[in-house]
C-alpha positions as CSV (number, residue, x, y, z in Angstrom):
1,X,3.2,-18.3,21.4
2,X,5.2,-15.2,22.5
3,X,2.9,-12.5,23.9
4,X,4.3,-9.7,26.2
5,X,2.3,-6.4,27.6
6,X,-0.2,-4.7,25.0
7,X,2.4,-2.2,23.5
8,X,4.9,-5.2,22.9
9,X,5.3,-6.8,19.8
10,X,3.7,-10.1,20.2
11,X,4.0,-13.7,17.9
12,X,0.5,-14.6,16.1
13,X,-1.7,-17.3,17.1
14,X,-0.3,-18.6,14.8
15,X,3.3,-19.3,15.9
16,X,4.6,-17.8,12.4
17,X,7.9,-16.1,13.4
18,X,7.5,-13.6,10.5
19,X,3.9,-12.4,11.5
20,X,4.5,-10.0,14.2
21,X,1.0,-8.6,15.6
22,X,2.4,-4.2,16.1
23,X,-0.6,-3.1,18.2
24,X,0.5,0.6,18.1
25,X,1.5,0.7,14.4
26,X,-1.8,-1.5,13.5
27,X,-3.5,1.5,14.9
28,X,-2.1,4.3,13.5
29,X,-2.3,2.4,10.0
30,X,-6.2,1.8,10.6
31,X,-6.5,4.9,10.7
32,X,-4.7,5.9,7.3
33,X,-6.2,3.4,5.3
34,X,-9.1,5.9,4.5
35,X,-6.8,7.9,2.7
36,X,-6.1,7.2,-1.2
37,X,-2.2,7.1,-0.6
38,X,-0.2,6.1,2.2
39,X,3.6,6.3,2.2
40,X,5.6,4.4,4.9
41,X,9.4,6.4,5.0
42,X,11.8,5.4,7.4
43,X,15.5,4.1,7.4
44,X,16.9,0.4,6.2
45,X,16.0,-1.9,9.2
46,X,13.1,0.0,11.1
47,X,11.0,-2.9,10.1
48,X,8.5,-0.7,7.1
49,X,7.8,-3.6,5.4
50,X,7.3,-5.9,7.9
51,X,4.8,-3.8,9.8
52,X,3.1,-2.7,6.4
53,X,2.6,-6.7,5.3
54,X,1.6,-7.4,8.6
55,X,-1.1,-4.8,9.0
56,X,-2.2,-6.0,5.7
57,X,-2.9,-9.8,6.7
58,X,-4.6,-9.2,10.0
59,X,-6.9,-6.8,8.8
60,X,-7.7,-8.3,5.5
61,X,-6.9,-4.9,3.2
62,X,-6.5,-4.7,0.1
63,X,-3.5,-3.0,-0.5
64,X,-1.2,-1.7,-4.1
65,X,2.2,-2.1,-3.1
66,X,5.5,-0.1,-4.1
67,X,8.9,-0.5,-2.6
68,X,11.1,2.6,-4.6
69,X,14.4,1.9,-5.5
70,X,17.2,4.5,-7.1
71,X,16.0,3.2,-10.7
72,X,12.2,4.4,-9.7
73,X,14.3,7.9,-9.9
74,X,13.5,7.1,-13.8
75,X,9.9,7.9,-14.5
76,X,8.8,5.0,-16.8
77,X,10.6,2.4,-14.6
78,X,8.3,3.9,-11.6
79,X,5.1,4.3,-13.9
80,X,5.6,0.7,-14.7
81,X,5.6,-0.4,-11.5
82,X,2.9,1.3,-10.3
83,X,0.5,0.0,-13.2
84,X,1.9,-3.5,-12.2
85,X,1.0,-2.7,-8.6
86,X,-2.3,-1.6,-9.4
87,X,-3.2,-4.4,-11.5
88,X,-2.8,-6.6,-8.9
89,X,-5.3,-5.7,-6.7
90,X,-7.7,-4.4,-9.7
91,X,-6.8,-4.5,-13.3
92,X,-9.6,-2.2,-15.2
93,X,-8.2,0.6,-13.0
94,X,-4.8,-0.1,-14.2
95,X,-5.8,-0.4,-17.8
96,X,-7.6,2.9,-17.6
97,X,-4.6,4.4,-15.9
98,X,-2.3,3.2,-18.5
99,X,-4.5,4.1,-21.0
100,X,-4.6,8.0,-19.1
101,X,-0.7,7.8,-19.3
102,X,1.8,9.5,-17.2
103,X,0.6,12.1,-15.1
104,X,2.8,14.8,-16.6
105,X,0.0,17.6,-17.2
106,X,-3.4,18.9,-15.6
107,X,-5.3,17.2,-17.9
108,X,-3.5,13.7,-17.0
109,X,-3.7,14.3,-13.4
110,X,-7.8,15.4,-14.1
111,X,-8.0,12.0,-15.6
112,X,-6.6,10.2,-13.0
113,X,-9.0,11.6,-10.4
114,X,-12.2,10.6,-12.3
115,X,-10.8,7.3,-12.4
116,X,-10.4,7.0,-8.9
117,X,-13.8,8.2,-8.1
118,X,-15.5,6.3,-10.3
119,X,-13.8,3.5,-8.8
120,X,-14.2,4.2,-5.2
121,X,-17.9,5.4,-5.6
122,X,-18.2,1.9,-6.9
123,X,-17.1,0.3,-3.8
124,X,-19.7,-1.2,-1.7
């Protein structure tokens, strides 16, 4: 077990070289997580989606992942996998999104914010 000073990366109890504990970044995500959408932008090899996964584990969140690509630049391949993201963490929500279909209008976008309150109201 690798541990430095509290702002140093440190290894998990664990041992797992690919769990890295990110004190700093754990915090600053804790605090996101109340929001409805969290995007996570930096350049290739700052470490996004190893600090994202990580946070994830440790602190047990549930979490709808998307990693964009150039092809995501095409709005069905995105819309697909965001539905396939959604469903994976809770499937009538994706249903009734995909049943809303795209987003492309105020009535769309209306739709989508019922559905997310009804489905966050029903959080315990």
């Amino acid at each position: 077990m690798f541990e430095r000073n509290e702002k140093a990366i440190s290894l998990s109890s664990s041992g797992s070289a690919g769990n890295f504990i990110r004190p700093r970044i754990n915090k600053l995500l804790a605090k996101v997580i109340e929001k409805p959408l969290v995007v996570v932008c930096a350049g290739t090899g700052y470490g996004k989606t190893c600090a994202v996964s990580g946070f994830i584990k440790e602190s047990g969140t549930s979490a709808a992942w998307i990693q964009c690509s150039d092809s995501d630049n095409v709005s069905f391949h995105f819309w697909e996998n965001f539905l396939h993201s959604i469903s994976l963490t809770n499937n009538s929500l994706a249903a009734e999104f995909r049943k809303i279909g795209f987003p492309d209008n105020a009535d769309k976008i209306t739709g989508y914010s019922l559905a997310c309150k009804r489905y966050f109201l029903a959080l315990p």
